[in-house]
KOLTOR-805583 format. One record per atom (N, C-alpha, C): x, y, z; residue in one letter. Coordinates in steps of 0.05 Angstrom, whole numbers, plus 32768, in hexadecimal, padded with zeros to 4 digits. Example, Ala and Ser with C-alpha at 12.3 -4.5 7.8 and 13.67 -1.06 7.14 Angstrom:
2
81087F8E809CA;80F67FA6809CA;81087FBE809CA;81017FD3808ES;81117FEB808FS;81028001809DS;
//
This chain:
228
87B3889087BAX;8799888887C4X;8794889787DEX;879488B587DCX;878788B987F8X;876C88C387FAX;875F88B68808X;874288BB8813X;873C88D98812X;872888E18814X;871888F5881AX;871C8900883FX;872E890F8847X;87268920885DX;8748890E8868X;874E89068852X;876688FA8863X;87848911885AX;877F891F8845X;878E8941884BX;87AC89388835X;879D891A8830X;87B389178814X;87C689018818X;87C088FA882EX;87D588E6883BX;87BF88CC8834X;87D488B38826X;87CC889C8820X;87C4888F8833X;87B38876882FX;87A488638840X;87C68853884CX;87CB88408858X;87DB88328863X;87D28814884EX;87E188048848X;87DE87E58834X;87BD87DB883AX;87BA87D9884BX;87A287C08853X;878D87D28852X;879287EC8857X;877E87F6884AX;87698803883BX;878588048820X;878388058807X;877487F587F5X;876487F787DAX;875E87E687CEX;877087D787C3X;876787C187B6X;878387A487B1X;878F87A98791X;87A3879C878DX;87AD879B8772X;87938789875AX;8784877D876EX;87758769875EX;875F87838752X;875B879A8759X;874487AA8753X;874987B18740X;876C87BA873AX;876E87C78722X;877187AB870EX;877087998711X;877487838700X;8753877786F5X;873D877C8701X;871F878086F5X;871F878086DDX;8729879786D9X;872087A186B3X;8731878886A2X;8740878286A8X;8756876B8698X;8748874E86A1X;872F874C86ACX;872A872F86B6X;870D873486A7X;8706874C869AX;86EC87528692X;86D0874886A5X;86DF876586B1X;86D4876686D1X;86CE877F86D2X;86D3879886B8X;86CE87AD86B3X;86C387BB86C2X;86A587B086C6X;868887C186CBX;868D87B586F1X;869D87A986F5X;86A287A2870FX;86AD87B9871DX;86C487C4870DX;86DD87CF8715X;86CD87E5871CX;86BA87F18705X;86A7880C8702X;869A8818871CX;869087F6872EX;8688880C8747X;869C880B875BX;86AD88098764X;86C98812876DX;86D38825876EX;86DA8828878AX;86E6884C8791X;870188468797X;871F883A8786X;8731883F8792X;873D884E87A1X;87378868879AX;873E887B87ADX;8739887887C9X;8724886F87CAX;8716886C87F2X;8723885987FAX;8721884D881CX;87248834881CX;871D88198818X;872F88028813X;871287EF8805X;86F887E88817X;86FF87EE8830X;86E387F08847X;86CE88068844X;86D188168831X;86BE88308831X;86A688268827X;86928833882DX;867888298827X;867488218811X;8681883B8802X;867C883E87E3X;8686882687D1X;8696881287E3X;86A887F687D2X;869987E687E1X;868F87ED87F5X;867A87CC8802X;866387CB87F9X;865887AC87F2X;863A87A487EBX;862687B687EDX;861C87BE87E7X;860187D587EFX;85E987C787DDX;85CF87CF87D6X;85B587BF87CCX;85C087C187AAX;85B987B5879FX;85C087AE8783X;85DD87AF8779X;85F387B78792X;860D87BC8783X;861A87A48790X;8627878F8789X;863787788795X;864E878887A0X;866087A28790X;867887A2878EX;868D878F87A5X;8699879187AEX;86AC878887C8X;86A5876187CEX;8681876687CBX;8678874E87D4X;8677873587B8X;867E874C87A8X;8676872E878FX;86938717878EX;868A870B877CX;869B86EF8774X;86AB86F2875BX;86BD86F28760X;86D486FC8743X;86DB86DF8736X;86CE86D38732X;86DA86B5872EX;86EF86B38727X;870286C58711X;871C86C18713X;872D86C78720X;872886CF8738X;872F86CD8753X;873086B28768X;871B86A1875CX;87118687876EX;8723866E8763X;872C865B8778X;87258642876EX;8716862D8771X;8706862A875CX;86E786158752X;86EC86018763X;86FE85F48769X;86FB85D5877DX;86FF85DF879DX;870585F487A1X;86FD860387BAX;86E885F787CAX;86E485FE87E0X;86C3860387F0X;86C0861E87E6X;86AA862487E1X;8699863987E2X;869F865387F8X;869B86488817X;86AA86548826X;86C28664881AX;86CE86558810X;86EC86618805X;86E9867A87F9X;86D4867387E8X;86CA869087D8X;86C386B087E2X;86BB86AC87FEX;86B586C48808X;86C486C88825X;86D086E6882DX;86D886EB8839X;86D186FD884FX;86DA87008866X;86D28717887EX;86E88721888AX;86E6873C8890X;86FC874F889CX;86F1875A88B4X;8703876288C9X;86FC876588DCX;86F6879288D6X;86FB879488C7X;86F787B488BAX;86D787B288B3X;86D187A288A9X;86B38796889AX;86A2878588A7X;869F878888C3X;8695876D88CBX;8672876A88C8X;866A877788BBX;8650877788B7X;864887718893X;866487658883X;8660875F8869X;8668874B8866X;866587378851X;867787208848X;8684872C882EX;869887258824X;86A887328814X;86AA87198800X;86B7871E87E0X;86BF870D87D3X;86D5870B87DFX;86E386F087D8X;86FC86E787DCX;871286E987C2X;872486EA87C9X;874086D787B1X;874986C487C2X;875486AE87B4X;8760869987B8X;877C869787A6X;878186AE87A6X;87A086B9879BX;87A586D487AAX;87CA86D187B5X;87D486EE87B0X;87EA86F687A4X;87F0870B879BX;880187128793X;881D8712879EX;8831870F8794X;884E8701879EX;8860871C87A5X;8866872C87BDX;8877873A87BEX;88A0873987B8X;889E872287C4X;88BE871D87BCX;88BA870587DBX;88D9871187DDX;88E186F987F6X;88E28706880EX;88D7870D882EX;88D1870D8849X;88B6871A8849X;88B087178862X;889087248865X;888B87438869X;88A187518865X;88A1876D886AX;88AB8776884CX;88A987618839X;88AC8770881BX;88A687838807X;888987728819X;887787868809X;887887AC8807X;888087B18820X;888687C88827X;88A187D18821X;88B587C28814X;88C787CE8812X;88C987DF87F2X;88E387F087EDX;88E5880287DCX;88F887F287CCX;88EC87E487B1X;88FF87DD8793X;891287ED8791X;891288078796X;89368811878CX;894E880A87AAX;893D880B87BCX;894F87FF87D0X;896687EC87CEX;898287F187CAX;898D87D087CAX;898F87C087D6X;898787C687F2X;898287A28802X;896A879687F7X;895387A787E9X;893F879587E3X;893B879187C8X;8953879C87B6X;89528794879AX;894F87798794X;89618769879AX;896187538799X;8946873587A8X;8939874B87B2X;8920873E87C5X;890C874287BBX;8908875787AAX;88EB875D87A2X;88E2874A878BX;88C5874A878DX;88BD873A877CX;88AD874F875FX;888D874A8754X;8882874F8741X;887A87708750X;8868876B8763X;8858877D8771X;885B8783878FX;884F87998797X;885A879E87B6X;884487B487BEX;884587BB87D6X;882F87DA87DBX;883E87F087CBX;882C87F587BCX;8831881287B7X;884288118798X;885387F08796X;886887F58779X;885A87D6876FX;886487E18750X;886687C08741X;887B87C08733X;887887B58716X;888D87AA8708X;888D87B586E8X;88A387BE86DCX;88A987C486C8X;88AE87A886B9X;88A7879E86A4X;88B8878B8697X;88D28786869CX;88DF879D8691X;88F987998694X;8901879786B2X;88F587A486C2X;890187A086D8X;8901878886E9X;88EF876F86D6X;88F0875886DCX;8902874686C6X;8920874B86D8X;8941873F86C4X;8941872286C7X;8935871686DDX;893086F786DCX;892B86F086CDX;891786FA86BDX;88FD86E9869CX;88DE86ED86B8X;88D086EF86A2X;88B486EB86ABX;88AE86D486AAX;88B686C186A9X;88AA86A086A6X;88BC869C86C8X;88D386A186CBX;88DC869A86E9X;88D486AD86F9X;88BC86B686F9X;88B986C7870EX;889D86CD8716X;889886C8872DX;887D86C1873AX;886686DE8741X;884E86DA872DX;884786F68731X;882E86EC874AX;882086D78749X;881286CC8757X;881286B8875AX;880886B98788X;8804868F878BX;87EA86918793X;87E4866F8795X;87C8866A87A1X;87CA865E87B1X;87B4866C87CCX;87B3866787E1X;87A5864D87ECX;87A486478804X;8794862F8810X;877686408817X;875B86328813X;874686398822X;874986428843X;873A86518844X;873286518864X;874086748868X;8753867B8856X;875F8696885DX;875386B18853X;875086BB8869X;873386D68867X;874586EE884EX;874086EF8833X;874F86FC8824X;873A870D8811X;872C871E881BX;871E87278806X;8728873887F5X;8722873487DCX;8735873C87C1X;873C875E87BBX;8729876987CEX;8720877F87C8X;8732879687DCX;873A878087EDX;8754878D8804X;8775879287F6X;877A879F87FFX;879E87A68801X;87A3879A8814X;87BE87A18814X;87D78799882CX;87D287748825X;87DC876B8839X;87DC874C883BX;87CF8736883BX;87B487438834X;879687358822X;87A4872F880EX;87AC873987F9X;87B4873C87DAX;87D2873387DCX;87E8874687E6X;87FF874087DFX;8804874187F7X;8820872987EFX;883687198808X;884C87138804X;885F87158815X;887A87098810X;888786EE881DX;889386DC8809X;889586C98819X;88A786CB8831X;889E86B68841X;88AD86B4885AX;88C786AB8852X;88D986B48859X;88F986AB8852X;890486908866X;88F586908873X;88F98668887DX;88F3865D8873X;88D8865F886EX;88C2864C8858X;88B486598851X;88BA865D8834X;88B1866E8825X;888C865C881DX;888F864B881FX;8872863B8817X;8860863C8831X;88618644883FX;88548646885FX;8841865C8850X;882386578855X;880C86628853X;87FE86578831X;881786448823X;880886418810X;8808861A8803X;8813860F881CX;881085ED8816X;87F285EE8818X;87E685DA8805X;87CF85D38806X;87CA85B587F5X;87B485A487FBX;87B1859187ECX;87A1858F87D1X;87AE859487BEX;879E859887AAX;879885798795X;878585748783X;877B85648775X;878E85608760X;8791853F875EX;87B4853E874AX;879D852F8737X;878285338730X;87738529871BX;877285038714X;878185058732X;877B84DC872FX;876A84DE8744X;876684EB874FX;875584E08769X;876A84DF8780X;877884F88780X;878E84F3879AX;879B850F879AX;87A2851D87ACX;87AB853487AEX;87CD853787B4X;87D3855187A4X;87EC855187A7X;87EE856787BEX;8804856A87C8X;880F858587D4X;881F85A087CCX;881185B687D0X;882785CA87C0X;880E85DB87B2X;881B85EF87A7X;88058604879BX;88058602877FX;87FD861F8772X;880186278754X;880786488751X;881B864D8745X;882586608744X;882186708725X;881686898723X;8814869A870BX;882E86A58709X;884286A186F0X;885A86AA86F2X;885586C786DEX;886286DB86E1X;885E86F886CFX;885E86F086B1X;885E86D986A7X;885686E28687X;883E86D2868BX;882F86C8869CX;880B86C08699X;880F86A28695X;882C8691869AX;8822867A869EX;8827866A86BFX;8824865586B6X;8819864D86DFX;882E863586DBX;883A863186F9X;8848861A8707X;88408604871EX;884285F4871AX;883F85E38735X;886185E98745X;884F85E8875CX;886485F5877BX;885D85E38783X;886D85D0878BX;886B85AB879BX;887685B687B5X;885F85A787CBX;886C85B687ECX;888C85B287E9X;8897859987E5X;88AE859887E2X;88C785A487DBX;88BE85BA87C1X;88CD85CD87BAX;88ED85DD87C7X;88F885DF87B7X;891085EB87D0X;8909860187D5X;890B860A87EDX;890F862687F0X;891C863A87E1X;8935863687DEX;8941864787D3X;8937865287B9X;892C862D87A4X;89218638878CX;890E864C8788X;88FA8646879BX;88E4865487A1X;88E68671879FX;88F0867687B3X;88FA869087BDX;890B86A087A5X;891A8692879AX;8921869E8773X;890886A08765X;88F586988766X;88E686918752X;88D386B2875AX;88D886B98777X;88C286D28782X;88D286ED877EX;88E886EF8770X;88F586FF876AX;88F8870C874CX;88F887228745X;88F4872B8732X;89168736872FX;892E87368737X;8941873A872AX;895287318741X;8959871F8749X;89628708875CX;89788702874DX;898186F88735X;899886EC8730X;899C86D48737X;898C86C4873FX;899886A6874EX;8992869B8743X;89A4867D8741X;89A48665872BX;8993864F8733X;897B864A871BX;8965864A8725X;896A8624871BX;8974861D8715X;897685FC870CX;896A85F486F2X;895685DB86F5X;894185D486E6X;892385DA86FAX;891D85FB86E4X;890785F986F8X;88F585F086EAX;88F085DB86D3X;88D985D286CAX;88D485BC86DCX;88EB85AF86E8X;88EF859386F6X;88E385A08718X;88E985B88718X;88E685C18734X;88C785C88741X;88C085E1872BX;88A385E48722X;889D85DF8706X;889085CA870CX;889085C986EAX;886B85D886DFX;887585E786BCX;885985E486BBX;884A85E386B3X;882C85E986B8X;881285DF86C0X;880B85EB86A3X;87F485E58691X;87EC85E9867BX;87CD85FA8684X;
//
């Protein structure tokens, strides 16, 4: 992805376009994806709102979640401060510490750390030896966090914090009696979802954000169990 007059040298994470852009066409979001300049940055004119084109600014609903505020839905960057942006209310799972994202999969201190996705790498099947059902390709976030979908770097993807790996993603969600639980929902790499109870162990957690980790993961139906 390098810009025009930038001599070939790539943008830096954040300000790249997001993993969610190339994931458009798979959300039949097609004609979305169409006015999009990955190549530029996602701040370039040519990806912000202009008269009849939403791009940057529209609403990806499968990006949103419906019991949200509205607020939630739209986002602002201090790169853009003259646009409102669509939001996600998901990012993508790097592995385990907050400098993951940036690290290199063949590396072996971070073999064992990496998760689905990262700047710049993702994931082979095989190279996810856990199973794709234990392994976390996306979480969902709390309202109020400025994440427009259309950004790289740490808009989109994150690594958990290795103290508390759940720090940025407790929230009170609707347990359908009329009473909220705590904890998120997690997209695991074969496309089904988990409940993440704040309570969760760490450790499990933190297995679960790993794509070839090796660690003995218990009963994680009892842990995260899941969601239909």
């Amino acid at each position: 992805r390098a810009g025009v007059g930038r001599f070939g040298l790539p943008y830096p994470p954040s300000q790249r376009t997001s993993v969610f852009v190339e994931l458009l066409p798979f959300l039949g979001r097609g004609q979305l994806r169409e006015t999009l300049s990955p190549r530029l940055a996602w701040y370039d004119e040519k990806n912000l709102p202009a008269p009849g084109m939403d791009r940057a600014g529209a609403w990806v609903p499968e990006l949103l979640v419906p019991y949200y505020p509205q607020s939630a839905w739209r986002a602002t960057s201090p790169l853009t401060p003259d646009h409102v942006l669509g939001a996600t209310n998901y990012v993508a799972i790097a592995g385990i510490g907050l400098d993951i994202p940036r690290a290199d999969p063949a590396d072996p201190d971070a073999k064992k750390k990496v998760g689905i996705t990262g700047y710049g790498w993702g994931s082979k099947v095989e190279e996810v030896s856990d199973g794709l059902s234990n392994t976390i390709y996306m979480m969902q976030t709390p309202p109020g966090l400025q994440q427009p979908w259309i950004a790289g770097g740490g808009a989109t993807v994150r690594g958990l914090n290795e103290k508390d790996p759940m720090a940025g993603f407790r929230y009170g969600h609707p347990d359908g009696l009329g009473a909220t639980k705590q904890g998120t929902y997690a997209l695991m790499a074969d496309g089904s979802v988990r409940w993440i109870p704040a309570n969760i162990s760490p450790d499990v957690l933190k297995a679960l954000a790993t794509r070839a980790g090796a660690e003995k993961l218990g009963d994680v139906e009892k842990a995260a169990p899941l969601v239909a």
